[in-house]
C-alpha positions as CSV (number, residue, x, y, z in Angstrom):
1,X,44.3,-144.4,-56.6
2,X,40.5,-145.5,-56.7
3,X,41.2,-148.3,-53.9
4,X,43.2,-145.6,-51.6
5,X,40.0,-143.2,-51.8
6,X,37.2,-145.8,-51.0
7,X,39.0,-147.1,-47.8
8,X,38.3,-145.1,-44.7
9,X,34.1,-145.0,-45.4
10,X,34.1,-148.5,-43.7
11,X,36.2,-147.6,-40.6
12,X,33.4,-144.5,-40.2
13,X,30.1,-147.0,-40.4
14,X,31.3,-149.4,-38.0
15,X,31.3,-147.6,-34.9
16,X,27.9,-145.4,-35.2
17,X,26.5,-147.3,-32.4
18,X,28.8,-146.4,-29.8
19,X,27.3,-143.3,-28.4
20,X,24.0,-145.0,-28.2
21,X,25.3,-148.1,-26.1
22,X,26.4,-145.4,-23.4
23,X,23.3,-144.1,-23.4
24,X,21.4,-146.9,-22.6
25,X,24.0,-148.1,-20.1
26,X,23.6,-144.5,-18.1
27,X,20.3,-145.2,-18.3
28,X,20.0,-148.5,-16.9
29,X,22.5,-147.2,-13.6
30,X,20.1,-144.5,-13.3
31,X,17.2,-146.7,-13.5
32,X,19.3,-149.1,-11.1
33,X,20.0,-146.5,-8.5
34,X,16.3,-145.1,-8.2
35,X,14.9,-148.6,-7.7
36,X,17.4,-149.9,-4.9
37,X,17.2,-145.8,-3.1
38,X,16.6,-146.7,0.6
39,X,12.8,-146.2,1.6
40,X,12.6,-143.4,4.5
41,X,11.2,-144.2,7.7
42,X,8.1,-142.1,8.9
43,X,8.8,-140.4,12.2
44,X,6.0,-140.0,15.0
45,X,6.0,-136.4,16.3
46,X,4.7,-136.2,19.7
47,X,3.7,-133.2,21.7
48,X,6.1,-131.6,23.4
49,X,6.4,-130.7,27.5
50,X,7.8,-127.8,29.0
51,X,10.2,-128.4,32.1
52,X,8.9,-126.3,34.5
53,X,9.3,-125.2,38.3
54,X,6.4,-125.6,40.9
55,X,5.5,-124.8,44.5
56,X,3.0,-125.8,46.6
57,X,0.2,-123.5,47.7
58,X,0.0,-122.9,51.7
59,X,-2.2,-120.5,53.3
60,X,-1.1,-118.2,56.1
61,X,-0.8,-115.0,57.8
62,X,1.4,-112.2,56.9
63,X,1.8,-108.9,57.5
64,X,2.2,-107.5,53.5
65,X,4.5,-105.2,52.7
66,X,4.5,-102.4,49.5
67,X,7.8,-101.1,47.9
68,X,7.5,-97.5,47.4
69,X,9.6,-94.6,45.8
70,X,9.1,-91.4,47.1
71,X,11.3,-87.7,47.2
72,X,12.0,-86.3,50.4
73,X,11.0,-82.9,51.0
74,X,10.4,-80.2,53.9
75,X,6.9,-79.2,54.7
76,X,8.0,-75.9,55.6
77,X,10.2,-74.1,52.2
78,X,10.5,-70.4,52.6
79,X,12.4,-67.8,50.3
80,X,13.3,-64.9,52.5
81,X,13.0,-61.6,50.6
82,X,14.5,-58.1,51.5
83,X,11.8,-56.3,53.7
84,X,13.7,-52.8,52.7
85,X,15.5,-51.0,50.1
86,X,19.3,-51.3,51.3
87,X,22.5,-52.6,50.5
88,X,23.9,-56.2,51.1
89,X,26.8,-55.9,54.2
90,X,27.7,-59.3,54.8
91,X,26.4,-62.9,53.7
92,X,26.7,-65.1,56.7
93,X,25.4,-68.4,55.1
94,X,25.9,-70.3,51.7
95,X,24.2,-73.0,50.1
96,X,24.3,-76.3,52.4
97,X,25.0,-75.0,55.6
98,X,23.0,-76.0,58.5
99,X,21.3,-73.0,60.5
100,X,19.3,-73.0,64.1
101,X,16.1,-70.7,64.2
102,X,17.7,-67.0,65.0
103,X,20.6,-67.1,63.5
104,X,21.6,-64.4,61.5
105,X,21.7,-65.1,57.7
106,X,22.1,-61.6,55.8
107,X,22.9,-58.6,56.7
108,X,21.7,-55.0,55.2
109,X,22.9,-51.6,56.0
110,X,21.3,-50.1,59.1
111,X,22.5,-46.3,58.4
112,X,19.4,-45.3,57.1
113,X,16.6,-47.1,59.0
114,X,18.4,-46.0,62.4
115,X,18.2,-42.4,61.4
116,X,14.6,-43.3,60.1
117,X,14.2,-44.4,64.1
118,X,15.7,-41.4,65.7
119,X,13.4,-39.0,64.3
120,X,10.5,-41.6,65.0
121,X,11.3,-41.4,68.8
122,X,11.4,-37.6,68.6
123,X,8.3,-37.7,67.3
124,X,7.2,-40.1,70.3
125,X,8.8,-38.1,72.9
126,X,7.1,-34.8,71.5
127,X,3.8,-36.1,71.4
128,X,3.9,-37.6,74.9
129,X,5.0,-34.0,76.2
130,X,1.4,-33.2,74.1
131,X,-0.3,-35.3,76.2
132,X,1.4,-34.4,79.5
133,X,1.2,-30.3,78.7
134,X,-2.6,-31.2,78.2
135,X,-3.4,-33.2,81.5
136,X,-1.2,-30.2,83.4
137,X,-3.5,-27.5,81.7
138,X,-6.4,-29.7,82.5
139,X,-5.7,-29.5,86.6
140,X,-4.8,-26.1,86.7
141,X,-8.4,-25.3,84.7
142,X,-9.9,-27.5,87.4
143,X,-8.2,-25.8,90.0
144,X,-9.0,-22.4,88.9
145,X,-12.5,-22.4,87.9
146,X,-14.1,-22.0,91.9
147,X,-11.6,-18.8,91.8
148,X,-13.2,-17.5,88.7
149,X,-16.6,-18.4,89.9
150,X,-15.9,-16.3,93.2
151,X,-14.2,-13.8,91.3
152,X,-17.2,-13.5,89.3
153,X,-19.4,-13.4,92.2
154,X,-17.6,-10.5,93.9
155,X,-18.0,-8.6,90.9
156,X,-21.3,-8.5,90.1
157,X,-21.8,-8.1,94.0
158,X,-19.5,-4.7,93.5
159,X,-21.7,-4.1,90.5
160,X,-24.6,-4.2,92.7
161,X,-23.3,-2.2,95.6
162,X,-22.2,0.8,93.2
163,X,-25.8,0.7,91.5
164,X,-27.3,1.2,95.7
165,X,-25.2,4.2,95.8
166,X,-26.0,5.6,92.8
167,X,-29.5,5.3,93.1
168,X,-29.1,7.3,96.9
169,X,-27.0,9.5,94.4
170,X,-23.9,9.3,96.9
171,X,-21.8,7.6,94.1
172,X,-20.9,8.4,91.0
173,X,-22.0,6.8,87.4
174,X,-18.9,6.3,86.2
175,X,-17.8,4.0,89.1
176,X,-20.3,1.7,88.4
177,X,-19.9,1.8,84.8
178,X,-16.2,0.5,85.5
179,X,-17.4,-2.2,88.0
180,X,-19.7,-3.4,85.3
181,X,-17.0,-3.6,82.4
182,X,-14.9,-5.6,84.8
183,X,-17.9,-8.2,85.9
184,X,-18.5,-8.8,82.0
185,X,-14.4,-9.6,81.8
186,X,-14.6,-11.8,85.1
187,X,-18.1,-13.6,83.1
188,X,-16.0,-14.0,79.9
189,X,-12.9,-15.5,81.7
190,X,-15.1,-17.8,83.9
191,X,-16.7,-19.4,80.3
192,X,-13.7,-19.5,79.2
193,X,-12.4,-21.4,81.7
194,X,-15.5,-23.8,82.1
195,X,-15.1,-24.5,78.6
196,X,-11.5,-24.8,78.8
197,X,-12.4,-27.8,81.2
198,X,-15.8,-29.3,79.4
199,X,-12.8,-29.5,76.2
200,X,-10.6,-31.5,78.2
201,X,-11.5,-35.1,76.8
202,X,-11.8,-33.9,73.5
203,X,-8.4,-32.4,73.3
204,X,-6.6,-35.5,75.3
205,X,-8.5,-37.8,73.0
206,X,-6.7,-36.0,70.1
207,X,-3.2,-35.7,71.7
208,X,-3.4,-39.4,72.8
209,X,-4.3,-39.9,69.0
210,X,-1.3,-38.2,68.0
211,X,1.0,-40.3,71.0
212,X,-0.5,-43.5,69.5
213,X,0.1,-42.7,65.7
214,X,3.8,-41.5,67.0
215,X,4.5,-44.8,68.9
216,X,3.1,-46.7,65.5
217,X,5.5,-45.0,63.6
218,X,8.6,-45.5,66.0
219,X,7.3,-49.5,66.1
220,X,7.6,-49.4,62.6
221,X,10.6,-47.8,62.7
222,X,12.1,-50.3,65.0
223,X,11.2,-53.2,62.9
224,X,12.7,-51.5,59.8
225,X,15.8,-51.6,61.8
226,X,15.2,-55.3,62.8
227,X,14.7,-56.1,58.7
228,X,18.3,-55.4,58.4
229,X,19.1,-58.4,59.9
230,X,17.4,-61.6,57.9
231,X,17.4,-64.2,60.5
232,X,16.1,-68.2,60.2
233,X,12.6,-69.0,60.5
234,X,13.2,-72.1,61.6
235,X,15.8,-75.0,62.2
236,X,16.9,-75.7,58.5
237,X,19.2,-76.0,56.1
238,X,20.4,-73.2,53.1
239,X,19.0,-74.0,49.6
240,X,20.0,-71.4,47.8
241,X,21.9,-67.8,47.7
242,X,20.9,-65.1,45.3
243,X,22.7,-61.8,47.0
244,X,26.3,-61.0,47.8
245,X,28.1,-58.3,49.8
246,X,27.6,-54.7,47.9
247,X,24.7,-55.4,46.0
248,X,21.8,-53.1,46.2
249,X,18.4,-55.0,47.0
250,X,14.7,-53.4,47.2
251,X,11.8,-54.3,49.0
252,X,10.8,-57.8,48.0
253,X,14.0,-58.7,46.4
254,X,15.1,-62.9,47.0
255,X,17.9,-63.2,49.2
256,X,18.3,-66.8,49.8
257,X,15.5,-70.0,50.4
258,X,15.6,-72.6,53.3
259,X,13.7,-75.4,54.3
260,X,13.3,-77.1,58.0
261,X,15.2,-79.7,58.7
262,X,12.7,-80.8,61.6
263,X,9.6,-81.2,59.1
264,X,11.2,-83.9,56.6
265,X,8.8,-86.2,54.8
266,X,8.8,-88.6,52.0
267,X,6.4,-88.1,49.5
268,X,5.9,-91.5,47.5
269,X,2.9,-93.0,45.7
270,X,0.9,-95.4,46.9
271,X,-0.8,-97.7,44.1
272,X,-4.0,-97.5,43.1
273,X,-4.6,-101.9,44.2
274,X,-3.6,-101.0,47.7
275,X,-5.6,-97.7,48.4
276,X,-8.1,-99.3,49.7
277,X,-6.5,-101.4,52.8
278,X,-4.6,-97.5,53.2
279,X,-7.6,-95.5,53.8
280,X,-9.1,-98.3,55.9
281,X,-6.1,-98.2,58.5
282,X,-6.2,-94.4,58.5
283,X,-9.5,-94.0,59.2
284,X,-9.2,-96.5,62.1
285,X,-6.7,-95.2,63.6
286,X,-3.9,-97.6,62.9
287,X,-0.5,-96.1,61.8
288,X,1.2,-97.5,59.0
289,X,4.9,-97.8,59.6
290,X,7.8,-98.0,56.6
291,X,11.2,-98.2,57.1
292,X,14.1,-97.5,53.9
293,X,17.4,-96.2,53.1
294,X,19.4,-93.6,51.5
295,X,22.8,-93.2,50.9
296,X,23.3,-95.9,53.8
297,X,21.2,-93.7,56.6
298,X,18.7,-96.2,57.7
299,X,15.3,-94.3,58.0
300,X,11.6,-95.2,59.6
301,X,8.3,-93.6,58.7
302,X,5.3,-93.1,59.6
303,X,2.3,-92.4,57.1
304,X,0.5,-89.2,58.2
305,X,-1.7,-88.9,55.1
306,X,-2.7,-88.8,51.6
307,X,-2.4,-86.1,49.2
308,X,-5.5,-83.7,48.9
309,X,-5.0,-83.8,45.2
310,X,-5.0,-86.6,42.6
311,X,-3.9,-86.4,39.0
312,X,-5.9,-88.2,37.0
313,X,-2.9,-89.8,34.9
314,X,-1.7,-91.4,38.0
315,X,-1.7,-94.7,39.1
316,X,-2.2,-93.8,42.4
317,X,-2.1,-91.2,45.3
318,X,0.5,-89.3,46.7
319,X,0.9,-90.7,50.5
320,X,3.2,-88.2,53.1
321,X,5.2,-90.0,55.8
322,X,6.6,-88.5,58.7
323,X,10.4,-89.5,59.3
324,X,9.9,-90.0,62.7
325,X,14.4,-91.3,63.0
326,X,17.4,-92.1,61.0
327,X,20.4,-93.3,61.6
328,X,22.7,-90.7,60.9
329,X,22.6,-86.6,59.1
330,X,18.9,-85.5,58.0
331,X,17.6,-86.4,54.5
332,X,17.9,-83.9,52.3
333,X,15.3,-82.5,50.0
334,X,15.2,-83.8,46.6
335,X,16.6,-87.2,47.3
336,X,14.8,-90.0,45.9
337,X,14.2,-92.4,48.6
338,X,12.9,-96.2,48.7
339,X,10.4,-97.1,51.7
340,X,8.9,-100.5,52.5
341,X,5.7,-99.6,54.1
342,X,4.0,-102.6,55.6
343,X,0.4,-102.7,55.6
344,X,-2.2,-104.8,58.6
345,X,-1.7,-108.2,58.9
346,X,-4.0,-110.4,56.9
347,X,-5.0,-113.8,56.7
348,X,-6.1,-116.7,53.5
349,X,-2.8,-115.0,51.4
350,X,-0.3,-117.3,49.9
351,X,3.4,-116.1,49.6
352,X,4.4,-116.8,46.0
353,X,8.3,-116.2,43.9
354,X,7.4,-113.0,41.9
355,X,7.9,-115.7,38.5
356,X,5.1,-117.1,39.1
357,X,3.1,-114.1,38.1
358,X,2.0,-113.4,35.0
359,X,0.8,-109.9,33.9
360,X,-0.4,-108.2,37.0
361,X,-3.2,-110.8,38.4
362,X,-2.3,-114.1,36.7
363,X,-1.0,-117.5,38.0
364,X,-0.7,-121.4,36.5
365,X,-1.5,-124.2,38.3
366,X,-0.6,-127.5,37.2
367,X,-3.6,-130.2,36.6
368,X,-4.1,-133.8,37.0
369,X,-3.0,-134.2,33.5
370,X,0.4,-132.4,34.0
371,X,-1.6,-129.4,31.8
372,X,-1.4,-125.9,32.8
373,X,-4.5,-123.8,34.3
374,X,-4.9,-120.3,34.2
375,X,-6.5,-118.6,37.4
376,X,-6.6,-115.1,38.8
377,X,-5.6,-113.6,42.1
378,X,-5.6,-110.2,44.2
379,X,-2.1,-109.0,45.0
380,X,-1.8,-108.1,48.3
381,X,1.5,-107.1,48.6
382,X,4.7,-108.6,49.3
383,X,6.7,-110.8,51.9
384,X,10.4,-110.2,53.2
385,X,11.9,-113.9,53.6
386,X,14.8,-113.8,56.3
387,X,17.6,-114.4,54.0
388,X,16.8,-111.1,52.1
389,X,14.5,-112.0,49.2
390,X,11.0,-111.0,48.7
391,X,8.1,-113.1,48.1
392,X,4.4,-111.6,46.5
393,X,1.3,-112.3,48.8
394,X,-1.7,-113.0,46.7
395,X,-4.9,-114.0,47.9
396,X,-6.9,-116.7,45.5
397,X,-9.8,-118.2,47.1
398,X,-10.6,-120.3,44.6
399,X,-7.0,-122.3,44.6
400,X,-7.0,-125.0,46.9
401,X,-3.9,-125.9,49.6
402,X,-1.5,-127.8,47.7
403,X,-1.9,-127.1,44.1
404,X,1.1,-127.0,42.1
405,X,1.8,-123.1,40.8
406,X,4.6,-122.8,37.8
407,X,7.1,-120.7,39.2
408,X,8.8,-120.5,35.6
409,X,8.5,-118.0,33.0
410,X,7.2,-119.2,29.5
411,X,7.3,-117.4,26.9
412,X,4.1,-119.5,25.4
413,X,2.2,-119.9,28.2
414,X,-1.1,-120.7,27.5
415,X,-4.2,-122.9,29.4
416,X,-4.0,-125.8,28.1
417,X,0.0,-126.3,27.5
418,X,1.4,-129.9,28.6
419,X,4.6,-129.3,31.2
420,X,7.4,-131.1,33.4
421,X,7.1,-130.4,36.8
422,X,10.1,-130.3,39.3
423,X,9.7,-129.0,42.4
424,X,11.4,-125.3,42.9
425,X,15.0,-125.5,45.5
């Protein structure tokens, strides 16, 4: 029993160092492994260049042109208002349609100002039998007064004989009291009748008066009857329609608004950067031409002005051109419309891709060191090429003929940054 128990402590002892053996064996393939780890190789960085397109700068003459956008409009907008209290008899245009000048838009009731007329004319027609009785009465005055002169006369010669005969007492009193009576009537009428003529141009001034204010108030009645009929201005075309048969309008009521057809312009800005060559060419005299298109009718331009007023958040003026012809129906109002207005020829300007600009004045060159150089130009405006695409006329006296300009849009584009060059197809 003693022997049995003591056995198995041996068998426990012998293997103690196991656990340590595999420790130092990981740790000499660890140790293995970091020693014989390949050694990395140290790379170079060098500096990087940007593949970029060029052109070649060539001086020349052009004749710049400016992209503008611009609304067309009428110079002439009127709303026609009701001149009249009546009511509304027939609409004879709506919105859109085309009218020549005369022809008859609206029409109100005439019932009230052609009674208004008639009694107008009566009025006429009496005061010109005013001024007719008064010219009549002023002859027959004229024609009269000798005859009461000499009527007079012979009385006051009759008073005269009478007193003869009374005084040779062969004639009685009371005949010559009679003959005098009747030459104080005969002196009365005569005054009468010479003041009767000295009141003539008085009372004609007053009956002309009255013929004149008459004649006022048939004119007025007459065009109170011509009110009833609202006719165009103007060739034009209908904006708008506010009234409708049977509706009861007053004096200055809205009707309906037009605008001529025959005064179209396009009103478009004209940046602030080409102003300058602007008010040169209009003070000299030269017109400015621009041709554009809307809704496939082919327009031309001429500029007749700028704006009178400027608003100071602007970046620019207001220029008016004249559509002088287009190529089918009128423009009309409101529609946005783009012009290419082409400014005097000038010379020293190099026509450039619109990539090559950066900002709003800024081009690269490329050096002698394949660097890029920053350098500023004036834009001029641009360059139609003949297949259609547009080219940006800058003028850059301080670039010389046949320096490379990067046509290519960098993102980093700084003085200074090394670049690729290829020549642009």
């Amino acid at each position: 029993m003693q022997s049995s128990e003591h056995n198995p402590q041996p068998r426990r002892r012998s293997r103690w160092w196991l656990p340590i053996l595999i420790l130092v064996l990981a740790g000499a393939a660890a140790a293995g492994l970091i020693v014989t780890k390949p050694r990395p190789v140290p790379v170079k960085v060098g500096e990087r260049a940007w593949l970029v397109s060029t052109v070649t700068v060539g001086r020349g003459t052009f004749v710049p042109g400016v992209t503008l956008f611009g609304k067309a409009e009428s110079l002439w907008s009127s709303q026609l208002t009701a001149g009249l209290s009546a009511d509304v008899v027939d609409v004879l245009a709506i919105e859109g349609d085309q009218v020549a000048v005369g022809d008859v838009l609206v029409r109100l009731d005439e019932r009230d100002a052609r009674l208004q007329l008639a009694q107008r004319e009566a009025e006429l027609a009496q005061a010109v039998a005013r001024v007719a009785s008064e010219m009549q009465r002023h002859e027959s005055n004229v024609e009269a007064l000798p005859r009461e002169r000499q009527l007079l006369v012979l009385a006051r010669n009759e008073v005269e004989r009478l007193r003869d005969l009374v005084r040779k007492k062969v004639g009685a009193q009371s005949q010559l009291d009679t003959a005098r009576q009747a030459s104080e009537r005969q002196a009365i009428a005569f005054t009468e009748r010479q003041q009767a003529v000295d009141d003539h141009a008085s009372r004609l001034a007053e009956v002309e008066a009255a013929r004149a204010r008459a004649e006022a108030l048939r004119d007025q009645a007459v065009l109170e009857l011509e009110r009833c009929r609202i006719t165009a201005p103007f060739n034009g075309r209908i904006a708008d329609v506010v009234v409708s048969p049977g509706k009861r309008v007053r004096a200055g009521d809205a009707l309906l608004s037009l605008y001529d057809t025959d005064a179209m312009i396009v009103r478009a800005q004209v940046p602030s950067r080409y102003l300058p060559v602007v008010r040169r060419a209009l003070g000299g005299g030269e017109p400015l031409r621009a041709h554009g298109e809307v809704d496939g009718i082919v327009l031309s331009a001429r500029l007749r002005s700028l704006a009178g007023d400027a608003s100071s958040a602007a970046g620019g003026m207001d220029g008016l051109f004249d559509i002088a012809a287009t190529t089918g129906p009128a423009v009309e109002q409101g529609r946005f419309v783009s012009l290419e207005l082409s400014l005097p020829a000038a010379d020293d300007l190099i026509a450039l891709p619109h990539e090559a600009l950066y900002g709003a004045d800024r081009v690269y060159l490329v050096d002698a060191d394949s660097r890029m150089r920053g350098h500023r130009v004036e834009r001029i405006g641009e360059l139609r090429t003949e297949d259609g695409n547009t080219r940006l006329l800058v003028r850059a006296p301080d670039i010389d003929d046949g320096a490379e300009v990067v046509t290519t849009q960098l993102p980093n584009a700084l003085d200074g940054l090394l670049v690729r060059s290829k020549r642009a197809g």
